[in-house]
C-alpha positions in Angstrom: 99.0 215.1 69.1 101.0 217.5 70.7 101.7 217.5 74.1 101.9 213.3 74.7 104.4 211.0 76.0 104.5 208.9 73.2 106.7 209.7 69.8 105.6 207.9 66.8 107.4 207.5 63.6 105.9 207.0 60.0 107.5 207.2 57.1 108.4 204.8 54.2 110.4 201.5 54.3 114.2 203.0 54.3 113.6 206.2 55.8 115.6 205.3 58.9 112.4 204.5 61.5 114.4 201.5 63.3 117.8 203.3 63.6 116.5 206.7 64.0 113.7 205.1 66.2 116.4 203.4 68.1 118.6 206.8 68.9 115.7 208.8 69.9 114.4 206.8 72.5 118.0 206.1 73.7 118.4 210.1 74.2 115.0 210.4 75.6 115.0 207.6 78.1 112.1 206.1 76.4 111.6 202.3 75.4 111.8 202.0 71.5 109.2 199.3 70.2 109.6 198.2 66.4 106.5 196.9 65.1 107.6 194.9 62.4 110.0 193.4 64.9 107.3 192.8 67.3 105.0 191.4 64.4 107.4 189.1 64.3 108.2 188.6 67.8 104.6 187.6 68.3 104.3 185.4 65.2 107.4 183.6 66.0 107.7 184.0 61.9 109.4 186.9 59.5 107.1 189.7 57.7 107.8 188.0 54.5 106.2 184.8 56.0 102.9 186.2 57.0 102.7 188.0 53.1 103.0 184.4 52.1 100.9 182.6 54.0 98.3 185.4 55.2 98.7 187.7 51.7 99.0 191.4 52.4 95.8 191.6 53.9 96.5 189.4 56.4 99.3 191.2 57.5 97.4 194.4 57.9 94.9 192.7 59.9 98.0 191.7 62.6 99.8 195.3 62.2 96.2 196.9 63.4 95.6 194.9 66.1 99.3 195.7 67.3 99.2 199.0 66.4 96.0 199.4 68.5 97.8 197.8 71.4 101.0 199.3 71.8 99.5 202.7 70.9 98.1 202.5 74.6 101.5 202.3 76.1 102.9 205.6 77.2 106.0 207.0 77.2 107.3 204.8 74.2 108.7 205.4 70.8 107.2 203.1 68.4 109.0 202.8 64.8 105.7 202.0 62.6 105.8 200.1 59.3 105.9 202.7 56.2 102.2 201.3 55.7 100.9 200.9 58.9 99.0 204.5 57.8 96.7 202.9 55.2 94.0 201.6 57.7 91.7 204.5 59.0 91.6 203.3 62.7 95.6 203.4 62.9 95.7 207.1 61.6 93.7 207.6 64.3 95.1 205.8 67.0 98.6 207.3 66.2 97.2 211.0 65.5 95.4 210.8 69.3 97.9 209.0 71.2 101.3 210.5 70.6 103.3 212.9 68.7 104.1 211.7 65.4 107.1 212.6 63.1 107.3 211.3 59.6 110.7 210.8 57.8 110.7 211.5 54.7 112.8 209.6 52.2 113.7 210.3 48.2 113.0 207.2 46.3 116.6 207.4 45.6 118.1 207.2 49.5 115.6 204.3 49.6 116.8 202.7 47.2 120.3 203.3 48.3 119.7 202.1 51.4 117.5 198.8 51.2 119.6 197.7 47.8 120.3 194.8 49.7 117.2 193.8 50.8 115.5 190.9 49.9 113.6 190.4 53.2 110.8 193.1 52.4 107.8 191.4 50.3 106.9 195.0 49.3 110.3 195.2 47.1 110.0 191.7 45.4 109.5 193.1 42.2 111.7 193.6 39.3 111.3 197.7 39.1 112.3 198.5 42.6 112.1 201.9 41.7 108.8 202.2 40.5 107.0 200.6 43.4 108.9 202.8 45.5 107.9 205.9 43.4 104.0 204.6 43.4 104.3 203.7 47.3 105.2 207.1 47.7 102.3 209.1 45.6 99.7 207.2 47.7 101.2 207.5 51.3 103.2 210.7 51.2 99.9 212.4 51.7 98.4 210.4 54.2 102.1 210.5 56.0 101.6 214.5 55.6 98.1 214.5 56.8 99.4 212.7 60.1 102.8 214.6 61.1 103.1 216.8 63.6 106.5 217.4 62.7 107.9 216.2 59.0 111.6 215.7 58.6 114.2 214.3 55.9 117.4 211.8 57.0 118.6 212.3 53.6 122.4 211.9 53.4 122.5 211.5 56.9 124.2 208.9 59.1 121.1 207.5 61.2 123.3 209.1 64.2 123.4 212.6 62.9 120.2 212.4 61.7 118.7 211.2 65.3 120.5 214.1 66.7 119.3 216.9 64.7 115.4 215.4 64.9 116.3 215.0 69.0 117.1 218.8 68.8 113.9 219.5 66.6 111.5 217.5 69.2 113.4 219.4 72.2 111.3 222.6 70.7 108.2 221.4 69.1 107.3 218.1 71.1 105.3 219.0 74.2 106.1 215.2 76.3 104.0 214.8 78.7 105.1 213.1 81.6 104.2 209.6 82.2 102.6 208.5 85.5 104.8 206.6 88.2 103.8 203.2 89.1 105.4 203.4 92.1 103.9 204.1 95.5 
């Protein structure tokens, strides 16, 4: 949606959302809200704990209901989970209540960059590679469908990267101002 106070960020696990997400709402003056992170914060337990106990399923269930709510905020950037796109209603809620920017990542700088990783139930598999490579052919066209603006962080320190997208939003995001609560 373009022009909104909100800037949302899709995009697959590794693609730099948090960081990125981070930077951009520093140089906007915007509160950055992780929803992992706040999954989490709300559980009280890690992502890999719900897939445990609650299966994948389970954890979509509490992403939606998350997503729904903090997709009501405004003037926020949120820093989605890479499949928080799968359920119809979020693609929706992002699409009509903020501006949404997908970065994109190669399967290699993904797996450059979470080869440490062991926290992310999504990547507890022995061919790393081709679950990323599959994750991509079934979300990169959702993520497509959804962007307003599509950019890659490849090679890119999350810094530079955050301030070359910052200069891309400066001409195609249309922020809305966001209503004082003050009297």
């Amino acid at each position: 949606m373009n022009p909104s106070p909100n800037l949302f960020l899709i995009g697959p696990m590794g693609s730099g959302k948090s960081s990125i997400g981070r930077r951009l709402a520093q140089h906007f003056g915007m509160p950055c809200v992780d929803l992992d992170a706040s999954i989490e914060e709300r559980t009280g337990v890690p992502v890999a704990t719900i897939f445990e106990m609650e299966g994948e399923a389970g954890f979509r269930r509490r992403e939606s209901d998350l997503l729904g709510t903090l997709t009501l905020r405004k003037g926020i950037v949120l820093a989605s989970g890479g499949g928080a796109i799968l359920a119809p209603a979020n693609r929706v809620r992002l699409r009509e209540r903020g501006f949404v920017v997908w970065l994109q990542a190669s399967v290699e700088q993904q797996l450059e960059r979470l080869a440490r990783d062991r926290q992310r139930p999504l990547l507890s598999t022995p061919d790393r590679r081709e679950r990323l490579q599959r994750l991509a052919r079934e979300r990169d066209p959702i993520y497509g469908e959804l962007a307003d603006l599509a950019t890659t962080s490849d090679g890119e320190s999350a810094q530079h990267a955050a301030e070359r997208i910052a200069g891309l939003l400066e001409v195609h995001w249309q922020r809305t101002p966001v209503a004082s609560t003050s009297a």
